[in-house]
C-alpha positions as CSV (number, residue, x, y, z in Angstrom):
1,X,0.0,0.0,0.0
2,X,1.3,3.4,-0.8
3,X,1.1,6.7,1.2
4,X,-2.0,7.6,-0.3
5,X,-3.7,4.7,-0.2
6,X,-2.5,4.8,3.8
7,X,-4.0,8.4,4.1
8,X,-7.8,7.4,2.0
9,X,-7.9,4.6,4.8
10,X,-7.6,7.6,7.8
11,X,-9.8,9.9,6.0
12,X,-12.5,6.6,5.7
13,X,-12.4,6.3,8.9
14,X,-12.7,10.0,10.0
15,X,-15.6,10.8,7.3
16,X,-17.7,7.8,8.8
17,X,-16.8,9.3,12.3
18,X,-18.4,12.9,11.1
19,X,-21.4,10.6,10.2
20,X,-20.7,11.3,6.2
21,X,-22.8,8.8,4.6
22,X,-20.4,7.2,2.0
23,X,-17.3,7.8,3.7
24,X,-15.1,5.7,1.3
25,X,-16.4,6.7,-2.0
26,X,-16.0,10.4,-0.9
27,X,-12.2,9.7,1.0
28,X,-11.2,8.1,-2.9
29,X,-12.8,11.0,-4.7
30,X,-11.4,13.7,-2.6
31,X,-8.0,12.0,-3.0
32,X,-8.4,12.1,-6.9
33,X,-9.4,15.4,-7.1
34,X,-6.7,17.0,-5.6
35,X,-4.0,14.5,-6.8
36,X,-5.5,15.1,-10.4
37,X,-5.8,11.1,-10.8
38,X,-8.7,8.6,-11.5
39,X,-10.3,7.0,-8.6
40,X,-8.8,3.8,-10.0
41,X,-4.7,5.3,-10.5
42,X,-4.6,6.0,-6.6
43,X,-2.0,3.3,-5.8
44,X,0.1,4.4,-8.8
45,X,0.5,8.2,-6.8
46,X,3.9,8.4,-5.6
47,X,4.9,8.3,-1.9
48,X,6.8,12.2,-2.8
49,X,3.8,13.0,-4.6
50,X,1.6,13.3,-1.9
51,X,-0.4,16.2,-1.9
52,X,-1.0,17.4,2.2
53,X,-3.6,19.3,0.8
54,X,-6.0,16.8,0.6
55,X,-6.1,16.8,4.4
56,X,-7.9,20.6,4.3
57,X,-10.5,19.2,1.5
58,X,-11.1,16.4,4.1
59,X,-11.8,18.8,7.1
60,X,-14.0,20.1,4.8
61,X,-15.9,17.4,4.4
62,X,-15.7,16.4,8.0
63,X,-18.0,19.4,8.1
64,X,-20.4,17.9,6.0
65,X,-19.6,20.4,3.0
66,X,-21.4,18.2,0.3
67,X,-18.2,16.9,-2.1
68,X,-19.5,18.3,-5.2
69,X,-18.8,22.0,-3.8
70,X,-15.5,20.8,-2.6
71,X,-14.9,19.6,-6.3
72,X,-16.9,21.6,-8.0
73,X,-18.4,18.8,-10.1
74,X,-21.6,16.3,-10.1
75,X,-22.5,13.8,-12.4
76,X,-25.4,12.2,-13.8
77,X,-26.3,9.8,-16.0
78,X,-23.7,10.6,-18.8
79,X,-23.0,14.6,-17.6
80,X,-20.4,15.9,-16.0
81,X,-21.7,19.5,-14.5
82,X,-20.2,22.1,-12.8
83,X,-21.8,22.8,-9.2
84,X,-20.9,25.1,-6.4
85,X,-23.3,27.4,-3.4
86,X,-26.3,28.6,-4.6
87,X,-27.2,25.9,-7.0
88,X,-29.1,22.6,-5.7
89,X,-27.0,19.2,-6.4
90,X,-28.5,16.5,-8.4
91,X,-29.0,13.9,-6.9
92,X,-28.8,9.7,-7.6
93,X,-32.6,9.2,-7.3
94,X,-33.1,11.4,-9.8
95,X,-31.6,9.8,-12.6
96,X,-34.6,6.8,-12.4
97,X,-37.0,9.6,-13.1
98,X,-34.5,11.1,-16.2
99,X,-34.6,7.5,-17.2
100,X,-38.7,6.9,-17.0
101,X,-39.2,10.4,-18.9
102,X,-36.5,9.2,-21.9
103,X,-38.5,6.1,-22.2
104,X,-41.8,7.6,-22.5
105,X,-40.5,10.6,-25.0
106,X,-39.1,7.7,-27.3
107,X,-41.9,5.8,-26.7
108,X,-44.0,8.5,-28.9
109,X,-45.0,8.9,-32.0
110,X,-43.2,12.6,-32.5
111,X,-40.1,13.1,-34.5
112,X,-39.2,16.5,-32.4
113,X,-40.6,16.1,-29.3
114,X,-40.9,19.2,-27.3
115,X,-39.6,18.7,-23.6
116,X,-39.9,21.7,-20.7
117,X,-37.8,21.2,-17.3
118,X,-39.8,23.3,-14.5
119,X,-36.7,24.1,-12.0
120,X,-34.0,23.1,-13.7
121,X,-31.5,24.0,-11.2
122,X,-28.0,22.9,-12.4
123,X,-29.7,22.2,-16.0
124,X,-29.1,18.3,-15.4
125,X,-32.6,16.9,-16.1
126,X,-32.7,19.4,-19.1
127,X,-29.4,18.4,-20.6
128,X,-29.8,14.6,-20.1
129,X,-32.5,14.8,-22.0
130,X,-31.2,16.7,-24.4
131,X,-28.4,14.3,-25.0
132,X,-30.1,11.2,-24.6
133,X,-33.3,12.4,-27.2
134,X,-30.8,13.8,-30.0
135,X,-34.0,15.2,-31.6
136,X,-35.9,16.9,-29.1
137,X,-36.4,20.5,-28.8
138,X,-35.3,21.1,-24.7
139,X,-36.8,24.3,-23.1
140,X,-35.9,24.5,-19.0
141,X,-37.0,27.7,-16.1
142,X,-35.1,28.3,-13.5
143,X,-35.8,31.2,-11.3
144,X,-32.5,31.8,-8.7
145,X,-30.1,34.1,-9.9
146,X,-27.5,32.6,-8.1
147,X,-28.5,29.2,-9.4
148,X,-28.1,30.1,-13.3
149,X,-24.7,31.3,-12.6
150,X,-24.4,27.3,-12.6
151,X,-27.0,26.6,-15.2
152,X,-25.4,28.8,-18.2
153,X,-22.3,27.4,-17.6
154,X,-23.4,23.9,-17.8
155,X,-26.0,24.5,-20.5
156,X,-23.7,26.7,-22.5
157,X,-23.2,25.1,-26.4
158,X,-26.1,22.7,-25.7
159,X,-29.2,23.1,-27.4
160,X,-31.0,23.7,-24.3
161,X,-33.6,27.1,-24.2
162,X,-32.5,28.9,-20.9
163,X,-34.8,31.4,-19.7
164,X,-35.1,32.9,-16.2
165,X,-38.2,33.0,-14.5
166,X,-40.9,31.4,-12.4
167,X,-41.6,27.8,-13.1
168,X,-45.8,29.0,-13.0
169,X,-46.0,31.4,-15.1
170,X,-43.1,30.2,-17.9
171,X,-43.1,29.8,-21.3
172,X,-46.4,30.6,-22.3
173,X,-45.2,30.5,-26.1
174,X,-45.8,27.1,-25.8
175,X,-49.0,26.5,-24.3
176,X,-50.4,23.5,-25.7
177,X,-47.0,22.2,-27.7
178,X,-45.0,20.1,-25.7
179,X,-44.9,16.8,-25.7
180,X,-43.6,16.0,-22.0
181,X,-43.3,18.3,-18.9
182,X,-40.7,17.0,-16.2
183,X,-39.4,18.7,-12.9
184,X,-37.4,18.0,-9.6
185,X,-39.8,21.1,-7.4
186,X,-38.4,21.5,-3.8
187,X,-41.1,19.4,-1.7
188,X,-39.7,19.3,1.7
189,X,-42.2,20.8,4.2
190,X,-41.1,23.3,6.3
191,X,-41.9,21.2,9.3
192,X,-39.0,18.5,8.7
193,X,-36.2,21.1,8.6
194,X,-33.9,19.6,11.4
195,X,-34.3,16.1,9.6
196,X,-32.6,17.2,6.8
197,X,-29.5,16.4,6.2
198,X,-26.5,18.6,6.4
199,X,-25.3,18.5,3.0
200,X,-28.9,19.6,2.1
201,X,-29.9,21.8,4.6
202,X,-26.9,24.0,5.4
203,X,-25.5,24.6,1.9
204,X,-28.8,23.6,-1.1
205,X,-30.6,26.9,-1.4
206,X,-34.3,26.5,0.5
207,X,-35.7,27.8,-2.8
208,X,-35.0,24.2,-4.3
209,X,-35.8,22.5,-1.0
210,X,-38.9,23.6,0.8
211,X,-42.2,24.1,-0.1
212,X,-45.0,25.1,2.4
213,X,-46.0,23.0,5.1
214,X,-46.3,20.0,3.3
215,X,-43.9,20.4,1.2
216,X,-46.6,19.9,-1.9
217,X,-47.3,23.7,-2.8
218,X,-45.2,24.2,-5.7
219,X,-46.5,20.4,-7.1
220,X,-49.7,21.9,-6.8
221,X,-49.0,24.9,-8.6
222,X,-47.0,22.9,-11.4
223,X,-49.9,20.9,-12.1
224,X,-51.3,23.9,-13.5
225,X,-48.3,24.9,-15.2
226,X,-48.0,21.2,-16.5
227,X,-51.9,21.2,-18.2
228,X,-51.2,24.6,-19.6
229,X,-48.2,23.5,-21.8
230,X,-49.2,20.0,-22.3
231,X,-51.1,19.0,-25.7
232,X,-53.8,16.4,-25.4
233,X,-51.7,13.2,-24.6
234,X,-48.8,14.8,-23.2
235,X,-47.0,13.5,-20.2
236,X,-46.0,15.1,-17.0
237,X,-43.1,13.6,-14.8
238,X,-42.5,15.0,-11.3
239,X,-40.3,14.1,-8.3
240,X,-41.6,13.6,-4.5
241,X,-40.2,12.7,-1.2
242,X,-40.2,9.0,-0.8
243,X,-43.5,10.0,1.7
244,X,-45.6,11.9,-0.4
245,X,-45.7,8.5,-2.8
246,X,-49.8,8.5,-1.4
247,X,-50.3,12.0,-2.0
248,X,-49.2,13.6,-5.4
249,X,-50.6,11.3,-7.8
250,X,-54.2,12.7,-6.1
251,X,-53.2,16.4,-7.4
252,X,-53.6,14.9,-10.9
253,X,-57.5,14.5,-10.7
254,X,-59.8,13.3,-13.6
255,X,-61.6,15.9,-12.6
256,X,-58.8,18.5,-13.1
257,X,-58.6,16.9,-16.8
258,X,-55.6,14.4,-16.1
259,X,-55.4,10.4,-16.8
260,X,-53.3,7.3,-15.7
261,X,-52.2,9.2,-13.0
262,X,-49.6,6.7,-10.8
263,X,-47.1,6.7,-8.9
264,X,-43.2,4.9,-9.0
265,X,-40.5,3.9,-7.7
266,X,-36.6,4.7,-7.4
267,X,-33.9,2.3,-7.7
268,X,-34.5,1.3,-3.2
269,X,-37.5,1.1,-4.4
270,X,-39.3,3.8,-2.7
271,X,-42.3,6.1,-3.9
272,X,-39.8,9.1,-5.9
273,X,-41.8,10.1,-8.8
274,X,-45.6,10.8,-9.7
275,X,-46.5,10.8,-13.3
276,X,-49.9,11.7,-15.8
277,X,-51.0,12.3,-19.2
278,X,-53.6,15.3,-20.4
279,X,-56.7,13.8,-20.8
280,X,-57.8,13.6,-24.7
281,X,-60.8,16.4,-25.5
């Protein structure tokens, strides 16, 4: 074993100390980052190469500063994107509903579909999509400032329609057009604050976390948005906390013009995303 390899196993063990949840995956990355390697060319670092740097990014850490702003990077699905304070981090669970919303888009019978992301955040649900349906046309909201400081870097050469704004009143251009309507809302109510964790709570903006007291407001108010834009047949995707698997399919009523309404799973298997189609006139 080398020196690095030596240190990753003391910063393993201090990270699960601190209570991180991964504590290995995030002592390997934090040693690649600032050693410039691949997670899988730590044993070929050299003894005198060791950088004591990476001892101040794992204080950091200790702290529970989430590792993408220590980095500066997050990936998912096939992006790389840049992240840093005032943008919300994507997360893993997300990716399942990316996955869901590529499958139904392919699954029609459009040759451009027309895709809007409602809080786009970072841009990652927009530009996964964008890159995995080669044809669609990609439109995505965000409405933090400090957020699309983020967003335009990531999204800049894509194909992707940036535009600031709120997620309820955007793109009315399109009302009627698009194809599929997909968005990651905050949902947290404001009553589980202290149960969040750190990484979340301390250093996500609440704009992308929190949203009334049971955390279904801005759902509510994107179901709105969502029939507005939709055409007859269109599909909208949304994300939930694995609790509110009971409660958001029942915002997308018959009675409110919405069919199939239902509700799936993430890869643990828990409630994570609610899904409809616009009823046909």
């Amino acid at each position: 074993m080398n020196l690095l390899l030596a240190e990753v196993a003391q910063a393993t063990q201090r990270l699960a100390d601190a209570g991180v949840p991964s504590p290995r995956n995030d002592a390997e990355e934090l040693a690649a980052f600032v050693h410039g390697v691949k997670r899988g060319a730590l044993h070929s670092v050299k003894d005198a190469d060791f950088d004591a740097r990476y001892w101040e990014v794992i204080a950091r850490r200790e702290q529970r500063e989430p590792l993408q702003h220590i980095t500066g990077r997050a990936y998912f699905r096939y992006l790389e994107l840049q992240v840093g304070p005032g943008v919300f981090v994507p997360r893993p669970e997300t990716e399942s509903v990316v996955g869901w919303a590529i499958d139904a888009v392919r699954a029609m019978d459009v040759v451009e579909p027309c895709i809007v992301d409602l809080c786009t955040g970072s841009g990652a649900i927009a530009l996964a999509l964008a890159q995995e349906v080669p044809r669609s046309r990609v439109h995505a909201v965000e409405l933090s400032e400090d957020a699309l400081v983020w967003t335009r870097k990531n999204v800049a050469g894509s194909r992707v329609d940036l535009r600031q704004g709120n997620a309820l009143e955007a793109f009315p251009d399109l009302d009627g057009q698009v194809d599929l309507v997909i968005s990651n809302p905050p949902y947290i109510p404001l009553t589980e604050w202290e149960y969040v964790a750190p990484e979340a709570r301390d250093y996500d903006p609440e704009l992308a976390l929190f949203s009334g007291e049971d955390g279904l407001d801005l759902i509510r108010g994107i179901e709105r948005t969502a029939h507005r834009l939709l055409r007859p047949g269109g599909v909208v995707v949304i994300e939930h906390a694995d609790t509110q698997g009971g409660q958001v399919p029942w915002i997308f009523t018959e009675e409110r013009g919405w069919a199939d309404a239902a509700d799936h799973p993430d890869l643990n298997n828990r409630p994570r995303f609610a899904t409809a189609r616009k009823a046909l006139p």
